[in-house]
C-alpha angles and dihedrals in degrees: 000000000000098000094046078056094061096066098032089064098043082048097044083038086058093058113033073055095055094041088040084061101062086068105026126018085202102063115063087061088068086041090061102043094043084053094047094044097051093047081050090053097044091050086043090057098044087049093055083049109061106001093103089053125131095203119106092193110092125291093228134005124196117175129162129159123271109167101355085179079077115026098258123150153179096237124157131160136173131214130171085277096058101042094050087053091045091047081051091038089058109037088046076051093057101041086045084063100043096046079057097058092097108014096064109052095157137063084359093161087061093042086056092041085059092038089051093042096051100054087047087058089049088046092053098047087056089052110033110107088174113086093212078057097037085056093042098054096050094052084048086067091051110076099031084069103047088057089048093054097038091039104045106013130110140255102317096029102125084057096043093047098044085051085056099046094048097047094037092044102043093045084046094054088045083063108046084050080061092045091048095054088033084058095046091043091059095042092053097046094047105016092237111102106199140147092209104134091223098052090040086049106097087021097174107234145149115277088248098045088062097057096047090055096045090054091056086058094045097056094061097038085044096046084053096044084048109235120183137268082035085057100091097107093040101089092032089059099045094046096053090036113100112245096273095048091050084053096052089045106053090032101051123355093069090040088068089055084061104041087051087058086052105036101033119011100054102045096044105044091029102160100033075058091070100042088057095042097099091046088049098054095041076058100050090052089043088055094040093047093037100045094051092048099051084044089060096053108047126091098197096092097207084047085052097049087047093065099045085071085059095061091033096048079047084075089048097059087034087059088047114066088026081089102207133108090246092061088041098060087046098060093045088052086045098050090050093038090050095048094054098036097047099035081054090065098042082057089046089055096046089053091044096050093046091059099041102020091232150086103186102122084204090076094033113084135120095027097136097084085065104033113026095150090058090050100046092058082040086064095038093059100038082053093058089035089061082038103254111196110258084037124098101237080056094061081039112062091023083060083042098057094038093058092038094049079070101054105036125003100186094055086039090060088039089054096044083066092065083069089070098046081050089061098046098050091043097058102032079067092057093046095043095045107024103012133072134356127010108233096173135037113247129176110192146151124231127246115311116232092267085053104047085045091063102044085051082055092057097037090051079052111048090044082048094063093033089059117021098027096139093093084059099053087044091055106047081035098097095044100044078052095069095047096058100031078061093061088043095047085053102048144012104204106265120104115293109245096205094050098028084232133137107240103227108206118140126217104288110243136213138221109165083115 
C-alpha cells in the first residue's frame, strides 16, 4: 500500500492546502511541504531498503481491482528507474514550493492544491503498471497546469495556457486511441481483455500495425520531451509559467515523455522500435542542433533557458533508439542532470525578474558587482548546462554519445555539434547578464538565505552526479535491462524476414568496470 500512499497524501495535501487557504494564506505552504517531505522520506526509505538489491524483478508491487468488467486495475509497481525519477519528482517538489514563499501572495491554497496535484499526477505516471492508470494519471497533470500557467502567469498566459492544453491533451488522446486497439488486439488473440503492462507486453500484431500503435505512443511522449517539430508549446509556456511552474516543467514533466519511450514504448512495440530507430535519432539531432541554435538567438532570458531544454531533450531521444547500456545510462543521467541544471536556471530567472522586472538580456550586463552570489551560481549552472567536465550533463551526454557513436557514426558527429551550440548559449547568458557593460541602472540585493540554501541543494546535486554518478547507474541498471533485453529478444540483427527491414541494435556494452 505504500505506493498507493504516495500519491493519496500528495492528493489529500493538495486539498487540505486549498481548503487551509481560505483561513489562512500561510498555511498551505507548510501543507505542502509537510506532503512532499513525507513522500521524500518514505522513497528514501524504500530506496535504503532495496537499492543494493541483486534482484531485476520490481522493488515493490501493489495491485488491487478497480473495474474488473474491463480489466481495469489498481496496479502499481516500482524498479530502480521509477524511484530515481520519484526521489527527483519530490525534492524538485520541495524547492518548487520554497522558490514560491514570496512570488505567490494570493489564492495561495489553490496555487498549492495545483502544485500538489500535479506532482501526484507525475508520481502516478512513474508507478502505474496499468495502462487505464497509466492514462489517467497523465491527463491528471494536465489541468493543474493549466491553472498554474492562466492564474499566475504572466503577460501572454492565457495564450500560453490554452497552447499547452491543446498540444498535451490531443497527443494524449492520440495515445489512449493506441492504448484502446492495443487493448482489443490482445484481448482477441488471447480472450483476456486487460491493460496490465506485463500481459500487453509480446501482443501478437501485424508489422504495421505496430507501428501504427507505437506512433500513437510516441506523439504524446514526443509532444512532452519535447521533439521538434511537437515543441512548439513548449517556450510559450515556460516563458509565461511562474517560476515553480517553469521548474516543474522543465524538471519533470519532460522527464515523463522520456521515461514512456523507455518504459513503454520499447518493450512493447520491440521490433516497430527498430524500424523507427534511424528517424528517431534524425529527430533527436534536429532538436539538439535546433534547439541550440533558437536558444542563441533569443533575448528574453526565460525564453533562452526554454529552449535549452529543446537541444538537451534532443540527447534524450538520441540515447534512446542507439539501443545499448552505454546510451541508456546516459539518458537516465540526462533526464536527472537536466532536471537540476536547467530547473536551476528557471529559478535563477524568477529571482532575477522579480528584482529587476525584466527579463530582456538587452537591458541586463554588469550585475556581478551586485550580485556576485547570483552570478556565481549563474556560472555554475551555465557551466553544467555547455557540459562542463565534474558536472553531471557532462557524464550525460559524454555516456550518450558514447553509446550513440555504435550505433550510428554520422548522427553521433551531428549531435557533438550541439556541444558547441551549448557553449555559445550558455555564455552568451553570462556576458549578456553578469558580465560586461551596465546598460541599465539596477539597484538590487543578492540571494536571500533561503535562497542561497537552495541553490547549495542543486549545486550539491549537479557535482554529485558529475563525480560519483555509479550509484545511479546501479540503480536504473536493472530496469534499463529489461528495456534493452526486450530489442535483443525480438531481433538478432539481421533483416527482419516478416517487415523487409534492417534491425538496428547495436552490440550491447558494458560499464560495471
Amino acid at each position: 500500500m505504500i505506493l498507493a500512499y504516495l500519491i493519496l497524501i500528495l492528493i489529500a495535501g493538495g486539498l487540505i492546502a486549498w481548503l487551509a487557504g481560505k483561513w489562512n494564506k500561510e498555511l498551505p505552504r507548510f501543507i505542502a511541504l509537510f506532503a512532499l517531505f513525507t513522500d521524500l522520506f518514505l522513497t528514501v526509505m524504500i530506496y535504503l531498503q532495496y537499492s543494493n538489491s541483486d534482484t531485476n524483478d520490481w522493488m515493490l508491487v501493489y495491485s488491487a481491482s478497480w473495474i474488473p468488467h474491463f480489466g481495469i486495475s489498481l496496479y502499481l509497481a516500482l524498479d530502480g528507474l521509477s524511484i530515481l525519477m520519484l526521489l527527483l519528482t519530490f525534492i524538485l517538489g520541495i524547492i518548487s514550493v520554497l522558490i514560491s514563499w514570496k512570488e505567490i501572495d494570493e489564492h495561495t491554497g489553490f496555487f498549492h492544491f495545483n502544485i500538489l496535484w500535479i506532482l501526484s499526477g507525475i508520481t502516478g505516471v512513474f508507478l502505474s503498471l496499468d495502462l487505464f492508470l497509466f492514462y489517467f494519471f497523465w491527463e491528471l497533470m494536465l489541468i493543474p497546469m493549466y491553472f498554474l500557467i492562466s492564474i499566475w502567469g504572466h503577460t501572454n498566459r492565457i495564450y500560453a495556457s490554452y497552447k499547452f492544453f491543446i498540444y498535451t491533451q490531443a497527443s494524449g488522446l492520440i495515445m489512449f486511441l493506441a492504448i484502446l486497439v492495443l487493448y482489443f488486439i490482445h484481448g482477441k488473440n488471447t480472450g483476456v481483455y486487460t491493460f496490465s503492462y506485463p500481459e500487453l507486453i509480446g501482443t501478437t500484431m501485424s508489422p504495421a500495425t505496430a507501428i501504427l500503435l507505437m506512433l500513437g505512443f510516441l506523439v504524446a511522449f514526443l509532444v512532452k520531451l519535447p521533439v521538434v517539430p511537437l515543441h512548439n508549446w513548449l517556450p510559450d509556456a515556460h516563458t509565461e509559467a511562474p517560476t515553480a511552474g517553469s521548474l516543474i516543467l522543465a524538471g519533470l514533466l519532460l522527464k515523463t515523455g522520456a521515461y514512456g519511450l523507455l518504459r513503454f514504448v520499447i518493450p512493447i512495440f520491440p521490433e516497430a522500435s527498430v524500424t523507427f530507430a534511424p528517424f528517431g535519432m534524425l529527430l533527436g539531432v534536429i532538436g539538439i542542433l535546433y534547439g541550440a541554435k533558437l536558444a542563441f538567438a533569443q533575448t528574453d532570458l526565460k525564453r533562452l533557458v526554454a529552449y535549452t531544454s529543446v537541444s538537451h531533450m534532443g540527447f534524450v531521444i538520441l540515447g534512446v533508439y542507439a539501443f545499448n547500456e552505454l546510451a541508456y545510462q546516459g539518458v537516465v543521467m540526462q533526464m536527472i542532470a537536466h532536471a537540476i541544471s536547467t530547473g536551476a536556471l528557471f529559478i535563477l530567472v524568477g529571482q532575477l525578474q522579480e528584482r529587476i522586472h525584466t527579463r530582456d538580456i538587452n537591458r541586463m550586463g554588469g550585475l556581478w558587482k551586485q550580485v556576485p552570489v547570483m552570478g556565481a551560481i549563474g556560472l555554475i549552472f551555465s557551466m553544467a548546462s555547455l557540459g562542463l567536465p565534474g558536472l553531471g550533463n557532462f557524464v550525460a551526454e559524454f555516456l550518450t554519445l558514447m553509446g550513440t557513436f555504435k550505433a550510428n557514426v554520422l548522427m553521433t558527429c551531428l549531435a557533438s555539434l550541439g556541444l558547441v551550440g551549448a557553449t555559445l548559449y550558455s555564455l552568451r547568458i553570462l556576458q549578456k547578464v553578469f558580465y560586461g557593460k551596465e546598460r541599465t541602472v539596477h539597484v538590487i540585493k543578492d540571494l536571500s538565505l533561503r535562497e542561497r540554501m537552495i541553490a547549495g541543494v542543486l549545486i550539491v546535486a549537479i557535482v554529485y552526479l558529475g563525480l560519483l554518478p555509479q550509484q545511479i547507474f546501479n540503480t536504473a541498471k536493472p530496469a534499463l535491462a529489461k528495456s534493452l533485453n526486450s530489442i535483443n529478444n525480438q531481433s538478432s540483427g539481421g533483416k527482419n524476414e516478416k517487415s523487409g527491414t534492417y534491425n538496428f541494435v547495436p552490440e550491447p556494452v558494458s560499464t560495471n568496470q
